[in-house]
LUMLUMDREN-2810 file (N, C-alpha, C; in Angstrom, 1 decimal):
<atoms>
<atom><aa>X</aa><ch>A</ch><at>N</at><xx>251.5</xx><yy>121.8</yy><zz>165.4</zz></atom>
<atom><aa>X</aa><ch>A</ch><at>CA</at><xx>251.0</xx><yy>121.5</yy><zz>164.0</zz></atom>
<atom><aa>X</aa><ch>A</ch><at>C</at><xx>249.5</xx><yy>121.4</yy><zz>163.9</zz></atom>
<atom><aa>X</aa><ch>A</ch><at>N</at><xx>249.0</xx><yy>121.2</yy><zz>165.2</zz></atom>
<atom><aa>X</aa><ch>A</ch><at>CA</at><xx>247.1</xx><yy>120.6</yy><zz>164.9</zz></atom>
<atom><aa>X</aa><ch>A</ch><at>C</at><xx>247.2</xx><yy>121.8</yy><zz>164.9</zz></atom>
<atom><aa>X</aa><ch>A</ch><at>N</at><xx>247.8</xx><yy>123.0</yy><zz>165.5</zz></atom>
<atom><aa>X</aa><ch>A</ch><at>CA</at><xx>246.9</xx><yy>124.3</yy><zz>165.9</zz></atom>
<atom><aa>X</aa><ch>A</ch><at>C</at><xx>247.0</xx><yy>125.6</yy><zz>164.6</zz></atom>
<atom><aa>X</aa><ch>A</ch><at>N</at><xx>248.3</xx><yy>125.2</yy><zz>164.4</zz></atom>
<atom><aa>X</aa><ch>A</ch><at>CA</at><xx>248.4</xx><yy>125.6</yy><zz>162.9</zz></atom>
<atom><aa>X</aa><ch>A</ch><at>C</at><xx>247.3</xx><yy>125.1</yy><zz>162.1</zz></atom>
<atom><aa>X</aa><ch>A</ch><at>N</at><xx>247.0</xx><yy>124.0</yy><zz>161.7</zz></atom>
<atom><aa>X</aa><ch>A</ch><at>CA</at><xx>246.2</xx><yy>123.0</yy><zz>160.6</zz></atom>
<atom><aa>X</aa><ch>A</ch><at>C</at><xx>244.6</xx><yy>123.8</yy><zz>160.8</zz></atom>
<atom><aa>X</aa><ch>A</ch><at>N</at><xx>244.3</xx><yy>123.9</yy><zz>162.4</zz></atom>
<atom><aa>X</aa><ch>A</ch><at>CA</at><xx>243.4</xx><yy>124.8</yy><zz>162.9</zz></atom>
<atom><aa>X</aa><ch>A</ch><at>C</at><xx>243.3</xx><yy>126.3</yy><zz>162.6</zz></atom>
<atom><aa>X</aa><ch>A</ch><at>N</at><xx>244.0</xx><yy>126.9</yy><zz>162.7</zz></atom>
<atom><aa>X</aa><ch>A</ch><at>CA</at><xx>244.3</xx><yy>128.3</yy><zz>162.5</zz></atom>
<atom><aa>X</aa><ch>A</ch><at>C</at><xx>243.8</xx><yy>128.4</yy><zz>161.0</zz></atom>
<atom><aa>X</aa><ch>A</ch><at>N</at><xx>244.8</xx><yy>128.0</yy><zz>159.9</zz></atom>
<atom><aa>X</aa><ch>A</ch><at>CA</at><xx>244.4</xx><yy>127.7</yy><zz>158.7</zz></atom>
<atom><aa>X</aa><ch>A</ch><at>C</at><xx>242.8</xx><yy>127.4</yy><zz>158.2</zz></atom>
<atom><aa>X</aa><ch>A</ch><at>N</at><xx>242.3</xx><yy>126.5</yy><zz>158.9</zz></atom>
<atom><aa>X</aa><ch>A</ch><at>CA</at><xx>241.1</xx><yy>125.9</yy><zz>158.4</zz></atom>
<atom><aa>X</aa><ch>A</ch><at>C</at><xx>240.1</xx><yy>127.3</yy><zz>159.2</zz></atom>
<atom><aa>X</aa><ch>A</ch><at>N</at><xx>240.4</xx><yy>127.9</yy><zz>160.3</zz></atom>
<atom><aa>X</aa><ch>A</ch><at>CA</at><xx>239.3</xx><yy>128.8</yy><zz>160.5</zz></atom>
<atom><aa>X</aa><ch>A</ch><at>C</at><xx>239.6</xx><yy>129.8</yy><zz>159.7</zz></atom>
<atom><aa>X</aa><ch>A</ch><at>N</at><xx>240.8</xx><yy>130.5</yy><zz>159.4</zz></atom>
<atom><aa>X</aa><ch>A</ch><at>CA</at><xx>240.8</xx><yy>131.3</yy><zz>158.6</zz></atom>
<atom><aa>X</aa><ch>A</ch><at>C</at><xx>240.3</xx><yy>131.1</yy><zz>157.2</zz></atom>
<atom><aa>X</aa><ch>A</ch><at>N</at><xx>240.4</xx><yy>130.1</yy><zz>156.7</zz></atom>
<atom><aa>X</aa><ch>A</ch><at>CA</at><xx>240.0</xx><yy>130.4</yy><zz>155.3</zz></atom>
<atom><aa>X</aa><ch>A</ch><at>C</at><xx>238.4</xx><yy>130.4</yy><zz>155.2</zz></atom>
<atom><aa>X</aa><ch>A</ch><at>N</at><xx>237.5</xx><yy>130.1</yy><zz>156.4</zz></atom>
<atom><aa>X</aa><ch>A</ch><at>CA</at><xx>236.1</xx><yy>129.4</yy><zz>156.9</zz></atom>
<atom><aa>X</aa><ch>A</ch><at>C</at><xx>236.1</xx><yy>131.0</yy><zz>156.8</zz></atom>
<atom><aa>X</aa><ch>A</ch><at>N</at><xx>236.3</xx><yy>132.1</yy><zz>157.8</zz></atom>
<atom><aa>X</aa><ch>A</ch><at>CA</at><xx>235.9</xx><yy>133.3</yy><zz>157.8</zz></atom>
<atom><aa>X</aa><ch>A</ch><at>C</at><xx>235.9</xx><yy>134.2</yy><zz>156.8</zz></atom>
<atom><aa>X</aa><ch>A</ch><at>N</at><xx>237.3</xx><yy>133.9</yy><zz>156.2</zz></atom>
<atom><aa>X</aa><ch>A</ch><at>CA</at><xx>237.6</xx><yy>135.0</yy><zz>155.3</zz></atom>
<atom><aa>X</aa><ch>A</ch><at>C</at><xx>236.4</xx><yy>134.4</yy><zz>153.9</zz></atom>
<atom><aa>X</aa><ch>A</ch><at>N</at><xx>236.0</xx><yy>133.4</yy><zz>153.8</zz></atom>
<atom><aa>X</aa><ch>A</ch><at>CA</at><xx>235.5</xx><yy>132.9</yy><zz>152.8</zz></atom>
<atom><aa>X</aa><ch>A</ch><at>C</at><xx>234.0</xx><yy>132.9</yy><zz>152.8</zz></atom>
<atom><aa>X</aa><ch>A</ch><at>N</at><xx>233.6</xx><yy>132.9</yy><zz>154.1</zz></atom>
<atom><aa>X</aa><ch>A</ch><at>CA</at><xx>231.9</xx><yy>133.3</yy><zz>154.1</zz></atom>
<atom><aa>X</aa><ch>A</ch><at>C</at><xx>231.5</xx><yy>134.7</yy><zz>154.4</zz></atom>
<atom><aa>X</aa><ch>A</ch><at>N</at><xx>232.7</xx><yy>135.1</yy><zz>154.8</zz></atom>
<atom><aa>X</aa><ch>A</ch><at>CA</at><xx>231.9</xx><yy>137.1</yy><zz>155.0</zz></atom>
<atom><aa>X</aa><ch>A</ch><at>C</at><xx>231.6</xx><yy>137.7</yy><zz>154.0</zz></atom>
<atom><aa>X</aa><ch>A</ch><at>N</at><xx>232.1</xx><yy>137.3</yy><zz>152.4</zz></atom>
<atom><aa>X</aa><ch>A</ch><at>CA</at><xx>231.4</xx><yy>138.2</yy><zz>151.8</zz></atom>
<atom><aa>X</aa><ch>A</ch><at>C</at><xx>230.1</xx><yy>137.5</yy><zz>151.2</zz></atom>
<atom><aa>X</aa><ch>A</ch><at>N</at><xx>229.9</xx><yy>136.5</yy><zz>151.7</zz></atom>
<atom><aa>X</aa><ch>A</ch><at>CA</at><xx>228.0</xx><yy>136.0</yy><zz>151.2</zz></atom>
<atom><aa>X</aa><ch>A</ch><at>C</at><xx>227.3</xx><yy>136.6</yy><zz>152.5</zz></atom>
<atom><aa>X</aa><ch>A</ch><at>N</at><xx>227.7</xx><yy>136.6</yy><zz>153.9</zz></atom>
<atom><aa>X</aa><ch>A</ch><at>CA</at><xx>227.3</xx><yy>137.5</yy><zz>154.8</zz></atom>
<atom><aa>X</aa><ch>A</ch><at>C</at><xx>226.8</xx><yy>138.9</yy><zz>154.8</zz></atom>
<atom><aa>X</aa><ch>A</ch><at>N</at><xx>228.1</xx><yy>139.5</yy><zz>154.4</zz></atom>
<atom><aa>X</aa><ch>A</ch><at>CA</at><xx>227.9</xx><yy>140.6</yy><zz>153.8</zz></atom>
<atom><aa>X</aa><ch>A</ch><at>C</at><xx>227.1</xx><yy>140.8</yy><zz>153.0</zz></atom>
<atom><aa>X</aa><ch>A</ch><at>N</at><xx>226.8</xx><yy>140.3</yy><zz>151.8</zz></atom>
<atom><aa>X</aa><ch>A</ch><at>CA</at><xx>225.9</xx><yy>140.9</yy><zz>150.7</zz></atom>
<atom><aa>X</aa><ch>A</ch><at>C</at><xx>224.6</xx><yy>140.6</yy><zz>150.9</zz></atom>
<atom><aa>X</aa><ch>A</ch><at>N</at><xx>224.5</xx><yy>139.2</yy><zz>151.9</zz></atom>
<atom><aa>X</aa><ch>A</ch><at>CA</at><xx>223.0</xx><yy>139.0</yy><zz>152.6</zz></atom>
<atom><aa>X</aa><ch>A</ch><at>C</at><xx>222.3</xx><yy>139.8</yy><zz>153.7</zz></atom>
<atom><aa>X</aa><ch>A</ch><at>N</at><xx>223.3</xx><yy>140.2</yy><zz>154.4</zz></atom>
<atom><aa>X</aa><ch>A</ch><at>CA</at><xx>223.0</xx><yy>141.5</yy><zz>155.4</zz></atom>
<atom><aa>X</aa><ch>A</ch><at>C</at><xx>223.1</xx><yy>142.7</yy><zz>154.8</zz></atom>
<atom><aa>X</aa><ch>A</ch><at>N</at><xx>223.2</xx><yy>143.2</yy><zz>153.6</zz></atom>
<atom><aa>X</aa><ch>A</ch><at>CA</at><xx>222.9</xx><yy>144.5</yy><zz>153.3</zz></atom>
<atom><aa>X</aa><ch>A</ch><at>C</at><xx>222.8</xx><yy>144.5</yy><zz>152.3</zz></atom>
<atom><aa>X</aa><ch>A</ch><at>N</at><xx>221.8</xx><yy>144.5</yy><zz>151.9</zz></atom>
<atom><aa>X</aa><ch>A</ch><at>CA</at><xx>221.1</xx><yy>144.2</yy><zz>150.3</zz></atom>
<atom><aa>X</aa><ch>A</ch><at>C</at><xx>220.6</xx><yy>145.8</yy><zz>150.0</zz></atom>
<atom><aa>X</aa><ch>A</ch><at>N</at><xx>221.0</xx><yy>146.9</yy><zz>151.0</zz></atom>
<atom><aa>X</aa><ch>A</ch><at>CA</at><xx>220.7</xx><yy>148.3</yy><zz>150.4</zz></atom>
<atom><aa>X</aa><ch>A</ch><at>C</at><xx>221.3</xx><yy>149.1</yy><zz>149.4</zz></atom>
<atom><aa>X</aa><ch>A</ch><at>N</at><xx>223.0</xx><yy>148.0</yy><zz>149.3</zz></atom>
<atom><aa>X</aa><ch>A</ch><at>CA</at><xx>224.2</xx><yy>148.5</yy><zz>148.8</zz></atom>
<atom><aa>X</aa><ch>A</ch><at>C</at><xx>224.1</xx><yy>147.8</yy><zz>147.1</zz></atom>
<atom><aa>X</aa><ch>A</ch><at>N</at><xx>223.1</xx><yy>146.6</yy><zz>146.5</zz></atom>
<atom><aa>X</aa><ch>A</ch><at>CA</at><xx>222.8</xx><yy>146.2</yy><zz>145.6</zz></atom>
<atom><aa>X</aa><ch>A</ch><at>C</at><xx>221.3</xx><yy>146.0</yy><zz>145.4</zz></atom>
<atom><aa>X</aa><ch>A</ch><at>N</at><xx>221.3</xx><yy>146.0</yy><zz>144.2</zz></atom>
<atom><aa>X</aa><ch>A</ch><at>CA</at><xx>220.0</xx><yy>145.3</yy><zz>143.4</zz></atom>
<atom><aa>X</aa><ch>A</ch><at>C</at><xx>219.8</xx><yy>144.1</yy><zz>144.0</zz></atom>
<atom><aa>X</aa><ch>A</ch><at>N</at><xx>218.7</xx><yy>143.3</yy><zz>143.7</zz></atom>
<atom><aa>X</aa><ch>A</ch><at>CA</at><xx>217.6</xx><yy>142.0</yy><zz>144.6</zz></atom>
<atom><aa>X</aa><ch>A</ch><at>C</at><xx>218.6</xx><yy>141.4</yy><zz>143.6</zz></atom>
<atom><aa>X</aa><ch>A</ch><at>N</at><xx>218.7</xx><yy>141.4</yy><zz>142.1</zz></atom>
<atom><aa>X</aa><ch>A</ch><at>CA</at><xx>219.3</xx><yy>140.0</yy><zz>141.4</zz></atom>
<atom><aa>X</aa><ch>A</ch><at>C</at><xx>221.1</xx><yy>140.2</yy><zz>141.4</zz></atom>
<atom><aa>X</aa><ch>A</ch><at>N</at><xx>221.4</xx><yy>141.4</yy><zz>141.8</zz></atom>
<atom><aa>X</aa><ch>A</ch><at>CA</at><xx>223.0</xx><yy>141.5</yy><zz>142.2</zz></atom>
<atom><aa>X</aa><ch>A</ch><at>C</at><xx>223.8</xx><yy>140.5</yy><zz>143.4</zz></atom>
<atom><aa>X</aa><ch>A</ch><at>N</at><xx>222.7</xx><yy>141.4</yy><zz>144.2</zz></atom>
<atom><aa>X</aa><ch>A</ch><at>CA</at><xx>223.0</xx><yy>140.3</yy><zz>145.5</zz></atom>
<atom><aa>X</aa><ch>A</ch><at>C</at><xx>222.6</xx><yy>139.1</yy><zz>145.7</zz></atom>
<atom><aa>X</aa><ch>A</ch><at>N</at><xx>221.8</xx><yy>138.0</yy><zz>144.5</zz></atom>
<atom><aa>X</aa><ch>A</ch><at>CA</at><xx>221.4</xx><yy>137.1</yy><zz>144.9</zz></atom>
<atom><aa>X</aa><ch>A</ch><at>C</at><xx>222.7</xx><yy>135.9</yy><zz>143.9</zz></atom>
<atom><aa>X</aa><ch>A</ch><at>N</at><xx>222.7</xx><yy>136.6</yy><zz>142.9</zz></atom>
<atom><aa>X</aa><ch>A</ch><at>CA</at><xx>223.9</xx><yy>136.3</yy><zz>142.4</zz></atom>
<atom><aa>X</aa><ch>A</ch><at>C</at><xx>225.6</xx><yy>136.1</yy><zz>143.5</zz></atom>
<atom><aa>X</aa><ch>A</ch><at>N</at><xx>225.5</xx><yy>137.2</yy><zz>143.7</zz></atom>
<atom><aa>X</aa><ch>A</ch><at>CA</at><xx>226.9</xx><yy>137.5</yy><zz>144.4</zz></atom>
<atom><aa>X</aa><ch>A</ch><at>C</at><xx>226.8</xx><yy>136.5</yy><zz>145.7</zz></atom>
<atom><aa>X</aa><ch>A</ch><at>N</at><xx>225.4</xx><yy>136.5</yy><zz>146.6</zz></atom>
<atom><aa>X</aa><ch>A</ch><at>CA</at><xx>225.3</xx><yy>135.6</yy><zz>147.7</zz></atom>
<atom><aa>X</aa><ch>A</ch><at>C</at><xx>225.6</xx><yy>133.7</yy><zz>147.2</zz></atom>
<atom><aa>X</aa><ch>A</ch><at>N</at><xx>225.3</xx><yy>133.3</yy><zz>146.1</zz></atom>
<atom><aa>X</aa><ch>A</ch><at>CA</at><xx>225.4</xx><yy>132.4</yy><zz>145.9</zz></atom>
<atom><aa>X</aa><ch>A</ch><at>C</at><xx>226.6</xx><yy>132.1</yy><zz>145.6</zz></atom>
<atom><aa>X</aa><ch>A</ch><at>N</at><xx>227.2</xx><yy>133.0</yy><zz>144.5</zz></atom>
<atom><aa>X</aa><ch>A</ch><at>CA</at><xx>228.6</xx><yy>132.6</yy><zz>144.1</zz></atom>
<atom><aa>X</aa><ch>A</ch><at>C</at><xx>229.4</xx><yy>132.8</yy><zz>145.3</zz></atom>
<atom><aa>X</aa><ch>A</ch><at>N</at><xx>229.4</xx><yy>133.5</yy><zz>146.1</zz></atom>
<atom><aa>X</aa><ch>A</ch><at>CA</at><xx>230.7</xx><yy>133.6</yy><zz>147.1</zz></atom>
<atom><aa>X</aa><ch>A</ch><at>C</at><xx>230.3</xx><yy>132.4</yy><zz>148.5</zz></atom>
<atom><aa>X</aa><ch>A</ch><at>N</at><xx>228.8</xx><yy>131.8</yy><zz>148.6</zz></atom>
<atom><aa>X</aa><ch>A</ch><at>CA</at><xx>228.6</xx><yy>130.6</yy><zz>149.1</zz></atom>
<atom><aa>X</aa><ch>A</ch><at>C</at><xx>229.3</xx><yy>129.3</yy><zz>148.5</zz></atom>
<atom><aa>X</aa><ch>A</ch><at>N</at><xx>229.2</xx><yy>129.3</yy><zz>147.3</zz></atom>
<atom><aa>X</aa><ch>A</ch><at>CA</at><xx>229.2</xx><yy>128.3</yy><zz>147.2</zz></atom>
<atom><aa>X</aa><ch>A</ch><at>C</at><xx>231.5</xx><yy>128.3</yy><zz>146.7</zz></atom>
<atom><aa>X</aa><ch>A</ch><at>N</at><xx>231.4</xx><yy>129.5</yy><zz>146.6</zz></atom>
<atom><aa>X</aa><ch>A</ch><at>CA</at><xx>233.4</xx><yy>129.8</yy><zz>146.5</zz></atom>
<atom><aa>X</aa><ch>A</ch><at>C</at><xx>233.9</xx><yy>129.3</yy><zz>148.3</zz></atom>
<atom><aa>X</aa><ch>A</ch><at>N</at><xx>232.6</xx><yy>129.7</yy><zz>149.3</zz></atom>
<atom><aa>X</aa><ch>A</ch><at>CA</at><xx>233.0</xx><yy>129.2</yy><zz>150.6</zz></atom>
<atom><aa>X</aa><ch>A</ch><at>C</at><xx>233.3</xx><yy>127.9</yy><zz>151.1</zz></atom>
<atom><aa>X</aa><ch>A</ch><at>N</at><xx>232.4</xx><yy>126.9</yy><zz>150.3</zz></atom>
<atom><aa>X</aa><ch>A</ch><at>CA</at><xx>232.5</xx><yy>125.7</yy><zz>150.4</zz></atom>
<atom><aa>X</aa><ch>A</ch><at>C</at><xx>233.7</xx><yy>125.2</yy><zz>149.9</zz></atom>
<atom><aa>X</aa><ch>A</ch><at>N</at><xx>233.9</xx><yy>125.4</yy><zz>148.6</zz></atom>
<atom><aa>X</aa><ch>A</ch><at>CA</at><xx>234.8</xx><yy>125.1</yy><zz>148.3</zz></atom>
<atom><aa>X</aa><ch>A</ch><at>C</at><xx>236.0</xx><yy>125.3</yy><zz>148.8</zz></atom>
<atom><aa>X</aa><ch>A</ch><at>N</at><xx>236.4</xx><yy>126.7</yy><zz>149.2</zz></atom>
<atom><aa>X</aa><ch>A</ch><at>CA</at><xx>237.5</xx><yy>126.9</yy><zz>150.4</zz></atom>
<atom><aa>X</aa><ch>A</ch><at>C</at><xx>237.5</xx><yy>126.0</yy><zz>151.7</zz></atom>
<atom><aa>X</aa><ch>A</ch><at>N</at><xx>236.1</xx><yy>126.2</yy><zz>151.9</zz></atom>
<atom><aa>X</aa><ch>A</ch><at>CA</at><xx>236.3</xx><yy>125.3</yy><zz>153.4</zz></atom>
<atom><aa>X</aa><ch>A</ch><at>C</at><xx>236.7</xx><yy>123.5</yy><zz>153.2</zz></atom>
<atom><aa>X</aa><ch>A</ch><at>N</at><xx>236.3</xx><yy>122.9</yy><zz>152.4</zz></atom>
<atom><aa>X</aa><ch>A</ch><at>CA</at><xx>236.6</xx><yy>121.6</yy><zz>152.2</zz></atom>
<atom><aa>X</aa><ch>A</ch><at>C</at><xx>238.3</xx><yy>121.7</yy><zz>151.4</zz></atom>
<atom><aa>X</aa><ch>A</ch><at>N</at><xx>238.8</xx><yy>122.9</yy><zz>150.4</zz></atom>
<atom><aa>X</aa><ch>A</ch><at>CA</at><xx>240.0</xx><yy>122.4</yy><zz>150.7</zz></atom>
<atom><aa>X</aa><ch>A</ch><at>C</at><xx>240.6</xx><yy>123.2</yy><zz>151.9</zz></atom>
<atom><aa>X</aa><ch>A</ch><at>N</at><xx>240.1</xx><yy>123.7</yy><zz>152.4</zz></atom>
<atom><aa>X</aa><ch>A</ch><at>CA</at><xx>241.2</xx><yy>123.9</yy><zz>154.2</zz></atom>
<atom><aa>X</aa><ch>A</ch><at>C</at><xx>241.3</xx><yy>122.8</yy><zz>154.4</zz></atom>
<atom><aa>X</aa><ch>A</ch><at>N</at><xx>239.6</xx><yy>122.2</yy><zz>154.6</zz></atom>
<atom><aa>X</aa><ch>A</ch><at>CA</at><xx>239.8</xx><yy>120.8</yy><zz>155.6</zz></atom>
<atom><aa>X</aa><ch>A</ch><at>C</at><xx>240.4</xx><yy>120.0</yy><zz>155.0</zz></atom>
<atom><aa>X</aa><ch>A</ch><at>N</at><xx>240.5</xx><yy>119.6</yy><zz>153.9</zz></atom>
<atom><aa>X</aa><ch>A</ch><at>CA</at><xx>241.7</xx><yy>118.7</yy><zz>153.1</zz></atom>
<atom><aa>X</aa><ch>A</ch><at>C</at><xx>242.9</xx><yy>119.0</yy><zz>153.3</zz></atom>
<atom><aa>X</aa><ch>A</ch><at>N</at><xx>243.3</xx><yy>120.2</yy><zz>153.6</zz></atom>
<atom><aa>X</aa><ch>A</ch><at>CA</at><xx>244.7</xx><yy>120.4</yy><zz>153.5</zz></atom>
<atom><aa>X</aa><ch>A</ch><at>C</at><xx>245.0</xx><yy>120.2</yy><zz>155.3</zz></atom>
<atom><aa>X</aa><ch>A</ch><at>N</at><xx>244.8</xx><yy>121.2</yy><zz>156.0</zz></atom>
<atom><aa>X</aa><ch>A</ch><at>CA</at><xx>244.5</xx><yy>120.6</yy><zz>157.5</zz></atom>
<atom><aa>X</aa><ch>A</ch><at>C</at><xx>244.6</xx><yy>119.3</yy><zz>158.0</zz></atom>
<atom><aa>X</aa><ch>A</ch><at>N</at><xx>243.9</xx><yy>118.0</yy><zz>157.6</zz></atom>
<atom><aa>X</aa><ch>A</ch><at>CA</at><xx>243.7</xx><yy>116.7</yy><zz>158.1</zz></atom>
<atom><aa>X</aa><ch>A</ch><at>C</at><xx>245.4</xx><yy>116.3</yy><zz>157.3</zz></atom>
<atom><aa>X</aa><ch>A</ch><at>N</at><xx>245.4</xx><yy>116.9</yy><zz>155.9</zz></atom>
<atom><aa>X</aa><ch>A</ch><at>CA</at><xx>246.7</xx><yy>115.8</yy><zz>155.3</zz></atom>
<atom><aa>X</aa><ch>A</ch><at>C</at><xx>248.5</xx><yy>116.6</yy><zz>156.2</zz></atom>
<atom><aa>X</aa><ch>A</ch><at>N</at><xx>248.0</xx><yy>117.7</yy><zz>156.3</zz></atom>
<atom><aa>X</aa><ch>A</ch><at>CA</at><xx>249.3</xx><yy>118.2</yy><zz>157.2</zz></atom>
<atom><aa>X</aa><ch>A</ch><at>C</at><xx>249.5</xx><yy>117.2</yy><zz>158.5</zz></atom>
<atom><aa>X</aa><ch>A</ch><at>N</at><xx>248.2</xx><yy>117.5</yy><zz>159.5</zz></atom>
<atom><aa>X</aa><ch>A</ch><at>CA</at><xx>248.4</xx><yy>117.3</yy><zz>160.5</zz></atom>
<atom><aa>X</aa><ch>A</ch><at>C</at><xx>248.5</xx><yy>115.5</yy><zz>160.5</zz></atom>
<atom><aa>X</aa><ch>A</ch><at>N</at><xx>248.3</xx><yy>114.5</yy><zz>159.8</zz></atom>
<atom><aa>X</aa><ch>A</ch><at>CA</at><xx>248.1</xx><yy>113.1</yy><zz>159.6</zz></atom>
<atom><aa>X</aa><ch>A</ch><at>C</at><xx>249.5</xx><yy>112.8</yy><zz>159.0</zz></atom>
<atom><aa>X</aa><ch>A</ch><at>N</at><xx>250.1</xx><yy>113.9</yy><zz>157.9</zz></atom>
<atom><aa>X</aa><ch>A</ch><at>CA</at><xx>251.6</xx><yy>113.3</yy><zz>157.3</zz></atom>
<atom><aa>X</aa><ch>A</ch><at>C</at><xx>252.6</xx><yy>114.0</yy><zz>157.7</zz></atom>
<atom><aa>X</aa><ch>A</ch><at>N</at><xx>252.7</xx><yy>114.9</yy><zz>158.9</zz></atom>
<atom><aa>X</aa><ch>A</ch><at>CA</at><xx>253.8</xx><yy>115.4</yy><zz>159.4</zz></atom>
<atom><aa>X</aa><ch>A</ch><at>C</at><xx>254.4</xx><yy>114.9</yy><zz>160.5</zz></atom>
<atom><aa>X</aa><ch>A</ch><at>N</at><xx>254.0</xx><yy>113.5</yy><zz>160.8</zz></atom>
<atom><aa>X</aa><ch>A</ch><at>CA</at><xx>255.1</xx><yy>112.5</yy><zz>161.5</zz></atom>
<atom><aa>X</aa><ch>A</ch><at>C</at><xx>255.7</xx><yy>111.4</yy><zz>160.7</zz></atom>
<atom><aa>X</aa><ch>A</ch><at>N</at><xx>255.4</xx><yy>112.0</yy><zz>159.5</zz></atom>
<atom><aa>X</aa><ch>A</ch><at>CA</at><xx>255.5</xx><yy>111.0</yy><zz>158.1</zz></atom>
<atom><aa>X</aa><ch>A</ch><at>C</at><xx>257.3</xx><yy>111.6</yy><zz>157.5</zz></atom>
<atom><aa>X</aa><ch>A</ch><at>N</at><xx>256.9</xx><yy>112.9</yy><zz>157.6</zz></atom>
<atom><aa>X</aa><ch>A</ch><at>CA</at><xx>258.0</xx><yy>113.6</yy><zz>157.1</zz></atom>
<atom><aa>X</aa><ch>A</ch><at>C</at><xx>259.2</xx><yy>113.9</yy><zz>158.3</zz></atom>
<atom><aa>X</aa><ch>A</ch><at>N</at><xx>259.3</xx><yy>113.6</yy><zz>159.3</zz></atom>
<atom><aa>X</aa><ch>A</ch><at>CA</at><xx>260.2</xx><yy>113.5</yy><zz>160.0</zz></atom>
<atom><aa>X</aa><ch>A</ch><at>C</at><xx>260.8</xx><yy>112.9</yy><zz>159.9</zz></atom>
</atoms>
C-alpha cells in the first residue's frame, strides 16, 4: 500500500510538471507572453496536484489499517 500511495504521488508529480517543462524548454513553439502564461498556469496546476497526491497518499497509507 506505501508503494502504491508512492506510485500515485510520483505519478501525478510527473505527469503534472512536464507541461511547464515543456513550454519552458521550448519557447520556439510559442510567443514570449503564450508561454509565460501557460508556464505559470500549468506550475502552479502542478502544485496543486502534487499536494493533493500527497494528501491523498499520506491519508491512504495512515487509514488503511483503519479499514481492515
Amino acid at each position: 500500500m506505501v508503494y502504491c500511495s508512492l506510485f500515485v504521488l510520483l505519478f501525478f508529480f510527473f505527469v503534472s510538471f512536464y507541461p511547464s517543462f515543456f513550454f519552458f524548454f521550448f519557447p520556439f513553439f510559442f510567443q514570449k507572453k503564450i508561454k509565460t502564461f501557460f508556464f505559470f498556469f500549468f506550475f502552479f496546476f502542478s502544485f496543486f496536484f502534487f499536494f493533493c497526491s500527497l494528501f491523498f497518499s499520506f491519508f491512504f497509507v495512515f487509514s488503511f489499517p483503519f479499514f481492515l
